[in-house]
KELUMVO-480186 format. One line per 3 residues: number of its first residue (from 1); for each residue y, z, x of C-alpha. Coordinates in Angstrom, 1 decimal. Each point is the difference from the previous one (the first is absolute). Layout:
NUM	Y Z X | ...;
//
This chain:
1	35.8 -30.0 -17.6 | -0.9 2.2 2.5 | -3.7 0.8 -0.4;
4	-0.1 3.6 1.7 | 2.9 1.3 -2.6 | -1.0 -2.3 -3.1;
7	-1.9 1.6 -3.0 | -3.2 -0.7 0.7 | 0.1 1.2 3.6;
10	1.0 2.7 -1.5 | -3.1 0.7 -3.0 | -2.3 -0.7 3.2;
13	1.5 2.6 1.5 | -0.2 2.4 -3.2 | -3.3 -0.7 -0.3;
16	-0.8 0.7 3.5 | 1.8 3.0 -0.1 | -2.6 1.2 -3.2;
19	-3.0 -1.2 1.6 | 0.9 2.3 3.4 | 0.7 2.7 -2.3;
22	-3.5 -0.1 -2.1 | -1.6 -0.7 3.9 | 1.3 3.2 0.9;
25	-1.0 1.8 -2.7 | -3.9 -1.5 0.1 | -0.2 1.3 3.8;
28	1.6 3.6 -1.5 | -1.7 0.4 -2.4 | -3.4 -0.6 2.0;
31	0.8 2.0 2.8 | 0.5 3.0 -2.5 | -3.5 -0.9 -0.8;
34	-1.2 -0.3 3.2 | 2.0 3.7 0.9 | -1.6 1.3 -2.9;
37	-3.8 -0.8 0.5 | 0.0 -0.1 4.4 | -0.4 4.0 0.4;
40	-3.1 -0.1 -2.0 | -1.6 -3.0 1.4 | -3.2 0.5 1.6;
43	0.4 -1.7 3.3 | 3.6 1.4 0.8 | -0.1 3.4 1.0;
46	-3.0 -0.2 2.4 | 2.5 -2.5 1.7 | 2.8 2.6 -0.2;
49	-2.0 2.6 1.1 | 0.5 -0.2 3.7 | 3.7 0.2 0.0;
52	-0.4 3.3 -1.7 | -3.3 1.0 2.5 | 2.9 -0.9 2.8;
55	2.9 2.7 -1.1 | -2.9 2.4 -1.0 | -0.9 -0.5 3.7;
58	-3.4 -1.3 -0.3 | -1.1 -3.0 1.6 | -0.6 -2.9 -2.3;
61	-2.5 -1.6 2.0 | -3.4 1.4 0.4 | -2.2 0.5 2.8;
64	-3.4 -1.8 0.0 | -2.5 2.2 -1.7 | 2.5 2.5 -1.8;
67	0.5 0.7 -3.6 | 4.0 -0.2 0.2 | 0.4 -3.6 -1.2;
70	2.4 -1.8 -1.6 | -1.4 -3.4 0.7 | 3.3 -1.1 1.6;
73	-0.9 -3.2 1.2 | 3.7 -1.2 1.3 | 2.8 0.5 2.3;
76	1.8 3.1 0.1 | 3.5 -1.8 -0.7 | -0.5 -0.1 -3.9;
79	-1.1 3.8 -0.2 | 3.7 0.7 2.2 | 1.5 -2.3 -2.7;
82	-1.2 2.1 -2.7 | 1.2 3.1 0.9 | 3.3 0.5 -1.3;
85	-1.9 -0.4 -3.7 | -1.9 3.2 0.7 | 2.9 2.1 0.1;
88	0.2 -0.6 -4.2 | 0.6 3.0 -2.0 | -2.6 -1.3 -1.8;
91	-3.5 -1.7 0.3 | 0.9 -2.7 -2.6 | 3.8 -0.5 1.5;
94	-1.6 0.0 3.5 | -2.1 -3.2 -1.6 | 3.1 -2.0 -1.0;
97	1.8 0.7 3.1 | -2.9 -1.4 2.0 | -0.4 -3.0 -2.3;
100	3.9 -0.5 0.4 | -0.6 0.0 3.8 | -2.7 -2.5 -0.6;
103	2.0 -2.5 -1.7 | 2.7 0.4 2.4 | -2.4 -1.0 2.9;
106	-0.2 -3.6 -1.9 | 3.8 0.0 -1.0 | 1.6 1.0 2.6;
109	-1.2 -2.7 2.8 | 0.2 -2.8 -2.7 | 3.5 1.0 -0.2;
112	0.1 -1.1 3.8 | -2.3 -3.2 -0.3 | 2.8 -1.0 -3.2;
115	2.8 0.4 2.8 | -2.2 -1.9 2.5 | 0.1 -3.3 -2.5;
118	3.8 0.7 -0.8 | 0.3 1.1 -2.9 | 2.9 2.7 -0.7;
121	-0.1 3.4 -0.6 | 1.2 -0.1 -3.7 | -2.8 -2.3 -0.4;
124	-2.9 1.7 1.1 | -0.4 2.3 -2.6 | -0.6 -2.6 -2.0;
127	-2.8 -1.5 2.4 | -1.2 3.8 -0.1 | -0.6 -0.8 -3.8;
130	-1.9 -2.5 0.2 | -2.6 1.2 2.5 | -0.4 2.9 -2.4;
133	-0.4 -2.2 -2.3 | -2.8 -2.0 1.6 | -1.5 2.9 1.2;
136	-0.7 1.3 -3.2 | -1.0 -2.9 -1.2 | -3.1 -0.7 2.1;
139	-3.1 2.5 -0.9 | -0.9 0.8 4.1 | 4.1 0.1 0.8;
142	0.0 2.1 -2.9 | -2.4 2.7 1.3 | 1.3 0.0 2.9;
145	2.8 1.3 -1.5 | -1.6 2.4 -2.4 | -2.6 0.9 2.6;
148	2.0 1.8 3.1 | -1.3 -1.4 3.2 | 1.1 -0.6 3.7;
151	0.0 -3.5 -0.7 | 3.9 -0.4 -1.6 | 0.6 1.9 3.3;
154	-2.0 -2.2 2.7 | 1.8 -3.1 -1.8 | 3.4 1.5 0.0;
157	-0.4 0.7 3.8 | -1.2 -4.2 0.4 | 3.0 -1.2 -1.8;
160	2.2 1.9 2.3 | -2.1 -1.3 3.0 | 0.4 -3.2 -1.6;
163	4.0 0.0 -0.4 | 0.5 1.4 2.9 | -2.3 -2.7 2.1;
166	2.7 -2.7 -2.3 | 3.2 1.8 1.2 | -1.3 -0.1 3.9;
169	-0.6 -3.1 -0.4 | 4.0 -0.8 -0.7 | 1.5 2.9 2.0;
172	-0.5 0.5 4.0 | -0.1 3.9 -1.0 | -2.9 0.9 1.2;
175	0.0 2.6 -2.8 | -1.9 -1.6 -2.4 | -3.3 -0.7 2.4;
178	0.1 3.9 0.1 | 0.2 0.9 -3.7 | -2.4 -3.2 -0.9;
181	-2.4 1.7 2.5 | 0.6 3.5 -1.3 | -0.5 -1.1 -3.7;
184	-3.2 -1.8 1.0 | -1.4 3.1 2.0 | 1.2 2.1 -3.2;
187	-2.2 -2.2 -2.4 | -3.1 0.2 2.1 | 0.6 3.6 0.4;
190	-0.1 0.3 -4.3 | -2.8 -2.5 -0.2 | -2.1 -1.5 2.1;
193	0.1 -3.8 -1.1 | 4.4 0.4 0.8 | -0.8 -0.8 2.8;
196	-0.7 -3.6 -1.0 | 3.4 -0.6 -0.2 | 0.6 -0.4 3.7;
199	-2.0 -3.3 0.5 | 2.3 -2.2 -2.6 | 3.3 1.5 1.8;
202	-1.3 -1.0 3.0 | -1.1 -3.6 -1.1 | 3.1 -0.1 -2.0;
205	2.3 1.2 3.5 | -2.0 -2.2 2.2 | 0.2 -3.3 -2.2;
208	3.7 0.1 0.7 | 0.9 -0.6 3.7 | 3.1 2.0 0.6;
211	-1.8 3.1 -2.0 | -3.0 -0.2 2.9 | 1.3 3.3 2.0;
214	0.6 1.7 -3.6 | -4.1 -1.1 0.0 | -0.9 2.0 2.8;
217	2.8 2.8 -0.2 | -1.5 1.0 -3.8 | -4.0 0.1 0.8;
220	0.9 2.0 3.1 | 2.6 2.5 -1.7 | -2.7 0.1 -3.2;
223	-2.6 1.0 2.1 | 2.2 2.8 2.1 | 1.2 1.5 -3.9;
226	-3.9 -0.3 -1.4 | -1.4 1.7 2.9 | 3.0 2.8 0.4;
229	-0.9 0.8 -3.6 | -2.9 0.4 0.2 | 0.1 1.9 2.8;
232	2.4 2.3 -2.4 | -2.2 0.0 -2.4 | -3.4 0.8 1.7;
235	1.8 2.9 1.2 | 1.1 1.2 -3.1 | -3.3 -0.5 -2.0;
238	-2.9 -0.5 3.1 | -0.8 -3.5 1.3 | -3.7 0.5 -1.0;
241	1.0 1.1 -3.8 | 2.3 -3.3 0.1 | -3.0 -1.9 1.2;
244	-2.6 1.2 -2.6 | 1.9 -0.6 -3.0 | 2.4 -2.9 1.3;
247	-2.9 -2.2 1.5 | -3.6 1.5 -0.6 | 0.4 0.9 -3.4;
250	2.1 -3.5 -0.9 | -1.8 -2.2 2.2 | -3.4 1.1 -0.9;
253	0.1 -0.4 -3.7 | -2.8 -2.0 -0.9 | 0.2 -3.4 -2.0;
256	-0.2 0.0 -4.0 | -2.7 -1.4 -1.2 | 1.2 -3.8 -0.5;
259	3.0 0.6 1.9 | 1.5 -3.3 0.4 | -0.5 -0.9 -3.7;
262	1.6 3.6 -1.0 | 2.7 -1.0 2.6 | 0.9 -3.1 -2.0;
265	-0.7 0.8 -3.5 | 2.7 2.9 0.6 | 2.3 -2.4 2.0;
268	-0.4 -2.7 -3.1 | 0.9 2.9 -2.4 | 3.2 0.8 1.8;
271	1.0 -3.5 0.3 | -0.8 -0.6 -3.9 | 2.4 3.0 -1.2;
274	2.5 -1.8 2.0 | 1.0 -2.7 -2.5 | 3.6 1.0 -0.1;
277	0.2 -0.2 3.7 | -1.0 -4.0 -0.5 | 2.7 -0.4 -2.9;
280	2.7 1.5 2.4 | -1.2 -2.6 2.7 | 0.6 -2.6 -2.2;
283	3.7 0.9 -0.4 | 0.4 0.1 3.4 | -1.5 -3.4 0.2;
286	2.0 -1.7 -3.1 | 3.1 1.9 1.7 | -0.7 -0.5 3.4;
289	3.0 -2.3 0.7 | 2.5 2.6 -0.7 | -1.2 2.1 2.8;
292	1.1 -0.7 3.4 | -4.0 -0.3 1.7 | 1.7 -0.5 3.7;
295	0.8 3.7 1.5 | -3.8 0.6 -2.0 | -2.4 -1.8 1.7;
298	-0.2 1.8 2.7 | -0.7 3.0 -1.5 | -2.0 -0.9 -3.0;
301	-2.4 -1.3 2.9 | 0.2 3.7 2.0 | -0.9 1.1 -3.6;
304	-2.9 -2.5 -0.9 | -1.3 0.5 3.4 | -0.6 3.8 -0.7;
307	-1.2 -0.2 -4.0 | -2.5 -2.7 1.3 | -1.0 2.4 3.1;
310	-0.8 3.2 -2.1 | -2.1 -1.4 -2.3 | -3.1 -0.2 1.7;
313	0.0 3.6 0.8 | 0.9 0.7 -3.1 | -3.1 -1.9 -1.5;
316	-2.4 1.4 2.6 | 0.9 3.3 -0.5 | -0.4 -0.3 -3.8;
319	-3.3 -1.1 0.8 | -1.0 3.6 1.4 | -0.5 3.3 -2.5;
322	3.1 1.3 -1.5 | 2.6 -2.3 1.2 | 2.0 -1.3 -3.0;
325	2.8 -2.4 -0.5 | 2.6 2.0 1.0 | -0.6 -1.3 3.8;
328	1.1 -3.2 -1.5 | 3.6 0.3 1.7 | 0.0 -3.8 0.0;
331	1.0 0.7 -4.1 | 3.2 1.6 0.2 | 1.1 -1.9 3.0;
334	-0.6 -2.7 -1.9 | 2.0 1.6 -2.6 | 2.8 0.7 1.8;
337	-0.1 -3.6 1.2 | 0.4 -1.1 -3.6 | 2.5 2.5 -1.1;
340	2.2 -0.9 3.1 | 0.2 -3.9 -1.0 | 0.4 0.7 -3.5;
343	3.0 2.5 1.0 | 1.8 -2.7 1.9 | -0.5 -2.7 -3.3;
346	1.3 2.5 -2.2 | 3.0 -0.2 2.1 | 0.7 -3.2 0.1;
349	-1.9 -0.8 -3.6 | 1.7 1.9 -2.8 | -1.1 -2.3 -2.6;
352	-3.3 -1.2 -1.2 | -1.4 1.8 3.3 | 0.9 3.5 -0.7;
355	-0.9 -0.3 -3.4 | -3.8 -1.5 0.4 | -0.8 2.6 3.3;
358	1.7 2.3 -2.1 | -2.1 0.4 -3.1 | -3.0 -1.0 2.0;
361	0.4 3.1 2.1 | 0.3 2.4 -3.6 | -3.1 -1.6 -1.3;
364	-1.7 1.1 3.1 | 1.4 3.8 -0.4 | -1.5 -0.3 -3.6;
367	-3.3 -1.5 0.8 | -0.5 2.5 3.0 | 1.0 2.6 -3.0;
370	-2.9 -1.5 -2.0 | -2.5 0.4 3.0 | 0.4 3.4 1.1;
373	-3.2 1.9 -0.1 | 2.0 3.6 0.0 | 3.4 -0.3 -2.1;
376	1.6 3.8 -0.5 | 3.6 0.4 -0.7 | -0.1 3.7 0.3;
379	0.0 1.6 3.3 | -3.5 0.7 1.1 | 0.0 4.4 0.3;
382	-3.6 0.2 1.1 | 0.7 -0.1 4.1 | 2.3 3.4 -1.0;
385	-2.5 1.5 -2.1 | -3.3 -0.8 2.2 | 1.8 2.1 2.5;
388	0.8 3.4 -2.0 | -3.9 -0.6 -0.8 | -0.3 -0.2 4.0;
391	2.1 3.2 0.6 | -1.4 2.0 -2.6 | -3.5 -0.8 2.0;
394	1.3 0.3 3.6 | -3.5 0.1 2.5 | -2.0 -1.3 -3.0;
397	0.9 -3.6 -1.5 | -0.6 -2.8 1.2 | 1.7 -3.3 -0.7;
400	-2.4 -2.7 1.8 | 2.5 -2.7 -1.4 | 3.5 1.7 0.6;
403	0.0 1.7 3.7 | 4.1 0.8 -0.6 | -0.9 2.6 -2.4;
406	-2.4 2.3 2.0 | 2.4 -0.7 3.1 | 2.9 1.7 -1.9;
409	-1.9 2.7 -1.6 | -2.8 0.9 3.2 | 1.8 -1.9 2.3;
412	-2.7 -1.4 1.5 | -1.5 -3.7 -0.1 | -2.9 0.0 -2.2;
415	-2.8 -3.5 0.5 | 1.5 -2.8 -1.9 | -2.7 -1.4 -1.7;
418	0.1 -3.9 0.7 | 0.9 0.9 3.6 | -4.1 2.1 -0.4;
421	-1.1 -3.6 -1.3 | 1.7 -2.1 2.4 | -1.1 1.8 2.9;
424	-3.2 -0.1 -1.0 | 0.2 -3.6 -0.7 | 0.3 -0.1 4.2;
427	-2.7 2.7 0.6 | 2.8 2.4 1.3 | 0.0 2.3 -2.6;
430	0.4 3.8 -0.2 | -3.8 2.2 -0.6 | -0.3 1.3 -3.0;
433	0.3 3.8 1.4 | 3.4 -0.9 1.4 | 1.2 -1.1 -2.9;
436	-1.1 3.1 -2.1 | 1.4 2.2 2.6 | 3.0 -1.5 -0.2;
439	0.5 0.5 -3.6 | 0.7 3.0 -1.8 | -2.8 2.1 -1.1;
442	-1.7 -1.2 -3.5 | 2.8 -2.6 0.0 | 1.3 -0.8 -3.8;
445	0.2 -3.8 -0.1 | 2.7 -2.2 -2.0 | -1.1 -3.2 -0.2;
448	2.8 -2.6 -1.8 | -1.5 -1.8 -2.9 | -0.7 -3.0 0.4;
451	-0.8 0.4 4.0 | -1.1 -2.2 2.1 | -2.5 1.6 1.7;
454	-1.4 3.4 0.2 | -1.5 -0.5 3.7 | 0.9 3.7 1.0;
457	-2.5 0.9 -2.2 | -2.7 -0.9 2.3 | 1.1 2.7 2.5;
460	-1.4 2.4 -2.0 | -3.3 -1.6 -1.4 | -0.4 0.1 3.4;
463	0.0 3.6 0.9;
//
């Protein structure tokens, strides 16, 4: 009997079948959750806010000394990527859109690293399952998603780099060094530690003889893209406004107390939530002779090369105030790693393979279910109504922990109030008087309960 047509080939496929189904509807299901609860989150519309200060015509980066600040620490590439979410009809819808856009920054490029290991197109969407599925998953992978950040971005722009350093490796187009180097300049232009992408290409490039010119021809033609950008972007929003919250703000942050022990604690806790992760490991290894390893190795090694290479940044940088484990990219990398082997087993695997990963990955949508901190299945209204409160009281709210809603209603950027802690973290900070000034007379303050700081305060204990 023909074991691809018999009956039990076909049950394993019916149960497959099932098991993708219920998949799909554990990542649905908590991405309407996720929709539901991201306009209200605390952290994500300071980190919307400057795409909005940008069509409003205000300048998202503030000068050393001034009251304006949104505390944008990054590059100017994930503000630009933002944009089209502004143009909402409304403040909640303008949230999804730009959490849509977020996701998409992940997707789409592990779309292309899925073609770069052969799988087929059909196919993919089932690899873009399970990285959903692993993402959510994993408590820090998890907030990443729930938390939007320009960290999905700045990895989405290294996988690119990454793919396209694998395809000039096989082609003589010398295509591929270009967008590799554009994609690399495009990361370090949304956060600073993209550009510690470049030294495992190179490494990678170098290690192979023939790819030697593709070596030099990619750190020259990243360098040419970094520096054109950012000679685009100091003239768009002032080299010495780039400077002060790009490098003297972010590199002057000072060290939490017991820094390196916070560092790891945090980096154990990610790597604890990330049980299923191990269980999916162990398919690929029980499995691993039905996957074809040869046309792999190569680029599992350019992929090693660069999770291995961003994590001590990563851990430094956790060891200074308010850096968190989102600057982990080594996670979802990792992730995507995983997700991309177990896509190719469930190709070739449609038996006790599919059905182990399978149910594994459900259990991990229900067990990142059970940890949520903030579950709502409603859609969160707040962000709407926060902002008829704001237009009723144009010249005379203030929103220290939502800068988007006093940009639409005054149109003009109000003093984030981390950006007032951070700066004067560094001893760089605005005087009291400037930031009264700057405010609206006998400013009405809406604070969200619970906040996480009320440091804004002090400008006026001050006076």
């Amino acid at each position: 009997m023909n074991t691809a047509s018999g009956p039990g080939w076909a049950r394993g496929r019916a149960a497959s079948n099932f098991l993708w189904i219920v998949a799909a509807l554990g990542i649905g299901s908590l991405f309407w959750s996720l929709c539901c609860s991201v306009p209200g989150l605390q952290w994500n519309p300071p980190r919307f806010a400057p795409a909005f200060a940008l069509v409003h015509g205000l300048n998202p980066y503030g000068a050393q000394g001034a009251a304006d600040q949104l505390g944008w620490q990054y590059g100017p590439v994930f503000i630009f990527w933002s944009l089209p979410a502004t143009f909402a009809p409304t403040l909640t819808s303008a949230f999804w859109i730009w959490w849509g856009l977020n996701l998409a920054a992940l997707l789409v490029p592990f779309w292309m690293l899925l073609g770069a290991v052969g799988i087929a197109r059909p196919r993919r969407v089932f690899g873009g399952v399970l990285l959903c599925l692993l993402l959510l998953s994993d408590r820090a992978t998890l907030e990443m998603l729930q938390y939007v950040h320009v960290d999905f971005l700045c990895i989405g722009f290294m996988v690119v780099a990454l793919v396209a350093a694998v395809r000039a490796s096989e082609s003589p187009s010398a295509g591929w060094v270009h967008l590799a180097a554009v994609a690399t300049a495009l990361a370090a232009w949304t956060k600073q530690t993209g550009a510690f992408v470049a030294p495992p290409v190179v490494l990678w490039l170098w290690l192979q003889p023939a790819c030697r010119r593709s070596a030099y021809a990619f750190c020259v033609w990243t360098l040419v893209y970094g520096i054109g950008l950012g000679a685009l972007f100091c003239a768009e929003f002032g080299a010495d406004r780039l400077l002060f919250n790009m490098w003297r703000v972010r590199s002057q942050l000072p060290a939490r107390d017991h820094g390196w022990a916070h560092a790891g604690h945090a980096l154990l806790n990610a790597l604890a939530g990330a049980w299923v992760w191990l269980l999916a490991v162990g398919c690929i290894v029980i499995f691993r002779r039905k996957i074809d390893w040869r046309p792999l190795r190569s680029r599992g090694c350019l992929l090693g090369l660069t999770i291995v290479g961003l994590l001590p940044i990563a851990v430094y940088s956790m060891t200074r105030s308010g850096v968190g484990t989102n600057s982990l990219h080594s996670l979802p990398l990792f992730a995507m790693g995983i997700a991309a082997l177990l896509t190719l087993l469930l190709t070739q695997a449609p038996h006790g393979g599919v059905l182990l990963v399978m149910t594994a990955c459900s259990l991990a949508s229900a067990w990142s279910l059970r940890e949520w901190n903030q579950v709502l299945w409603k859609p969160y209204q707040g962000a709407d109504e926060q902002l008829q409160v704001a237009m009723a009281n144009q010249n005379r709210a203030y929103f220290p922990w939502n800068p988007i809603l006093t940009i639409l209603s005054d149109h003009k950027v109000y003093p984030f109030d981390d950006a007032l802690y951070c700066q004067w973290l560094v001893h760089a900070d605005p005087t009291p008087g400037e930031v009264v000034s700057h405010l609206p007379r006998n400013p009405l303050f809406f604070y969200p309960e619970p906040c996480q700081s009320t440091f804004a305060l002090t400008y006026f204990r001050k006076k």
